[in-house]
SEMITOR-998686 format. One record per residue (C-alpha): x, y, z; residue in one letter. Coordinates in steps of 0.25 Angstrom, whole numbers, plus 5000, padded with zeros to 4 digits. Layout:
N
<u=X, v=Y, w=Z, r=A>;
...
END
This chain:
149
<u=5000, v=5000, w=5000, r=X>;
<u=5011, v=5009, w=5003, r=X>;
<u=5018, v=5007, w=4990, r=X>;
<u=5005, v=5012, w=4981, r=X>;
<u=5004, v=5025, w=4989, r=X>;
<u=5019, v=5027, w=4988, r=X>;
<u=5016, v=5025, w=4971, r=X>;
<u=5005, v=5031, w=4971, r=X>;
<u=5010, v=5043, w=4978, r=X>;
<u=5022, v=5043, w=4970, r=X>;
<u=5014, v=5044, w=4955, r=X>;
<u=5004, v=5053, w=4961, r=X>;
<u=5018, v=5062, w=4963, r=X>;
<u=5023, v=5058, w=4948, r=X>;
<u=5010, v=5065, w=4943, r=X>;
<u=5012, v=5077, w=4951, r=X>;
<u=5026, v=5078, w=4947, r=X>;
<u=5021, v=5076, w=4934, r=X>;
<u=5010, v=5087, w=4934, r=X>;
<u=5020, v=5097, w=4940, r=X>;
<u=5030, v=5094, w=4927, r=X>;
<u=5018, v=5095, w=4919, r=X>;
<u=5013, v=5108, w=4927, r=X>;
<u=5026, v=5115, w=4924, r=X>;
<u=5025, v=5110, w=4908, r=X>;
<u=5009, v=5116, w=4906, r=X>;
<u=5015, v=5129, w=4913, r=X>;
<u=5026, v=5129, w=4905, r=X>;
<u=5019, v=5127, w=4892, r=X>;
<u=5009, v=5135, w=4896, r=X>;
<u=5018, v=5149, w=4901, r=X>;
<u=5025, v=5147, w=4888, r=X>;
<u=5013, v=5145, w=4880, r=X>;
<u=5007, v=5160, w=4887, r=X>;
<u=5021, v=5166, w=4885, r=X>;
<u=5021, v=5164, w=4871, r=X>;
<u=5006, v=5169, w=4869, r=X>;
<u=5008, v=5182, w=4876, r=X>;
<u=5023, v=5186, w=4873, r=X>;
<u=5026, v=5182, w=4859, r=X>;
<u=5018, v=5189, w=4851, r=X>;
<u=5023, v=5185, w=4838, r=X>;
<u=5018, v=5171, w=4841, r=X>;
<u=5006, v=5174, w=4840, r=X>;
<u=5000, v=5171, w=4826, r=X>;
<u=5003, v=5156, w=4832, r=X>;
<u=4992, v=5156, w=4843, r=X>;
<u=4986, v=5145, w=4840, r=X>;
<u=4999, v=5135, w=4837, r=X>;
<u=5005, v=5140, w=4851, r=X>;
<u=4990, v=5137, w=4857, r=X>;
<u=4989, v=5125, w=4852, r=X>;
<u=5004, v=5120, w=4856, r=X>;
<u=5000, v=5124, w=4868, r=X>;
<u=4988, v=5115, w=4869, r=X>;
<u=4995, v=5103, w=4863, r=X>;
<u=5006, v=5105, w=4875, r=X>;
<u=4996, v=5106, w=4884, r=X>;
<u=4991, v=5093, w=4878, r=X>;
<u=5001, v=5085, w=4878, r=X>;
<u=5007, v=5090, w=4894, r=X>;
<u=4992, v=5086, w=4898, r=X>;
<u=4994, v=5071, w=4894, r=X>;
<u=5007, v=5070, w=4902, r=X>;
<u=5000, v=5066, w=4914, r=X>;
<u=4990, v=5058, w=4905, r=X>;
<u=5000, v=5050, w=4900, r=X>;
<u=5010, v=5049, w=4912, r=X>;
<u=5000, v=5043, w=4922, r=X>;
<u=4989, v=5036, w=4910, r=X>;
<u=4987, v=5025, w=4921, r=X>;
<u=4982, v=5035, w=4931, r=X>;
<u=4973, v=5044, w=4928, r=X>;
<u=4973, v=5052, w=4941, r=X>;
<u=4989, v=5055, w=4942, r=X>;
<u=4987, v=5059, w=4927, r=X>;
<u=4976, v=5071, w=4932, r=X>;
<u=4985, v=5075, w=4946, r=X>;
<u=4998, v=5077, w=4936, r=X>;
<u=4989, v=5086, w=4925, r=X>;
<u=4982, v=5093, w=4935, r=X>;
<u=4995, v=5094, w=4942, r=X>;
<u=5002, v=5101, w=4929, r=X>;
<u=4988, v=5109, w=4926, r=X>;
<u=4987, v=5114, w=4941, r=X>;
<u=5003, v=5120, w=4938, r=X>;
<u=5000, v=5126, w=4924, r=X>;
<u=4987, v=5132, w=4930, r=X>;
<u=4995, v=5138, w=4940, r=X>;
<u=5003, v=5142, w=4931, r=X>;
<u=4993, v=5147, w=4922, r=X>;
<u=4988, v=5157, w=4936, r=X>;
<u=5001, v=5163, w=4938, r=X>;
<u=5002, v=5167, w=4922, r=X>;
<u=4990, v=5176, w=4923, r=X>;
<u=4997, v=5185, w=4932, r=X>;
<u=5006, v=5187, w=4920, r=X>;
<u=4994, v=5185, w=4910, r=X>;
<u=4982, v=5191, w=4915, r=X>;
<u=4973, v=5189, w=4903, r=X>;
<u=4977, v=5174, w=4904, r=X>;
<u=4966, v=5172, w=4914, r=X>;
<u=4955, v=5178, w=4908, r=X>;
<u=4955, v=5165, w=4898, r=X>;
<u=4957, v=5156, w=4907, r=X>;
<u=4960, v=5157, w=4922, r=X>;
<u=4970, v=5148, w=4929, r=X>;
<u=4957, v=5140, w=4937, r=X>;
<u=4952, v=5137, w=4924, r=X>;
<u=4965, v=5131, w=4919, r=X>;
<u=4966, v=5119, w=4929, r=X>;
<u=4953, v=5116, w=4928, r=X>;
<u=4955, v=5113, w=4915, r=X>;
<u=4966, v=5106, w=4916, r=X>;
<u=4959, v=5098, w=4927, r=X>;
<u=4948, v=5095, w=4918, r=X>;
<u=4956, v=5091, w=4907, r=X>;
<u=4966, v=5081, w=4915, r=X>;
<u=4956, v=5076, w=4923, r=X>;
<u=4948, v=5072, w=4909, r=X>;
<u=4962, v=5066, w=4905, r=X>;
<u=4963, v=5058, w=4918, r=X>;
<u=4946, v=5052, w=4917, r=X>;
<u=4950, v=5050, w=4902, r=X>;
<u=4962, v=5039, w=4907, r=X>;
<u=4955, v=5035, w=4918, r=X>;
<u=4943, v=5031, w=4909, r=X>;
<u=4954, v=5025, w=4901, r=X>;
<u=4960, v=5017, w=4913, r=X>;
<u=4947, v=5013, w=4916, r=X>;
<u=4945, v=5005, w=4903, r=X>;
<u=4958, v=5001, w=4902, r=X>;
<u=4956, v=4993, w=4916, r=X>;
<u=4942, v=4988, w=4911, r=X>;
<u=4947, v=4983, w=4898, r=X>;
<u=4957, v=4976, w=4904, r=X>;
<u=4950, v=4970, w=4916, r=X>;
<u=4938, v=4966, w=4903, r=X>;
<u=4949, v=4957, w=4897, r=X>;
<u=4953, v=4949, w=4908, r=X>;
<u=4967, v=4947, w=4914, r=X>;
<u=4979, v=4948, w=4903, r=X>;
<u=4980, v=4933, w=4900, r=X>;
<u=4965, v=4932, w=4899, r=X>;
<u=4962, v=4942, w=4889, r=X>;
<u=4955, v=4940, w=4876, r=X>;
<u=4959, v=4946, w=4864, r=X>;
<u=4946, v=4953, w=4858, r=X>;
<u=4945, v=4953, w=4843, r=X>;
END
């Protein structure tokens, strides 16, 4: 007994550890990203390019914890909202520097966005789990299975 609570207590800390590096890569991309729209002028006819890298960034960092912890779905939501919870804090101190940058979207409605959206990530493999367990469990131990034509 002693020995599960001292792994699970160690992955629980992987997925923190994981949504603070995460944390400081949404920030990072995300700071750049702002630094970019308001202070290079010149760049500007690419709008739209330099949105859309953004949103694919964004993407593609929020399936890290997806991905890393696909087995368990609720160390996968602790590591996103983890990395959402820094970039929101992040997010708030920008507006300070930015004040028009909360009139679109405030740094409360940030997280829960991002809460919405890895928590939808982590029913989806959940859900997915789930079926996996019951397909498996349908079949029968591995040296009973039935090939299905």
């Amino acid at each position: 007994m002693a020995e599960h609570a001292v792994r699970s207590g160690c992955a629980r800390n992987q997925a923190f550890r994981l949504g603070i590096v995460l944390g400081v890569c949404f920030s990072g991309v995300g700071l750049t990203w702002l630094l970019v729209a308001n202070r290079m002028r010149h760049l500007d006819p690419f709008a739209s390019q330099r949105n859309l890298a953004l949103a694919a960034t964004f993407g593609v960092l929020g399936l890290v914890p997806a991905c890393r912890f696909l087995k368990s779905p609720g160390r996968s939501f602790l590591s996103g909202i983890t990395a959402w919870a820094i970039l929101s804090l992040t997010y708030s101190l920008t507006e300070l520097s930015f004040p028009k940058l909360g009139t679109r979207l405030g740094a409360f409605h940030l997280f829960v966005l991002g809460c919405l959206l890895f928590g939808l990530v982590a029913v989806l493999a959940w859900i997915v789990n789930l079926a996996i367990r019951l397909r498996d469990a349908r079949l029968g131990p591995p040296g009973e299975r039935i090939a299905l034509q």
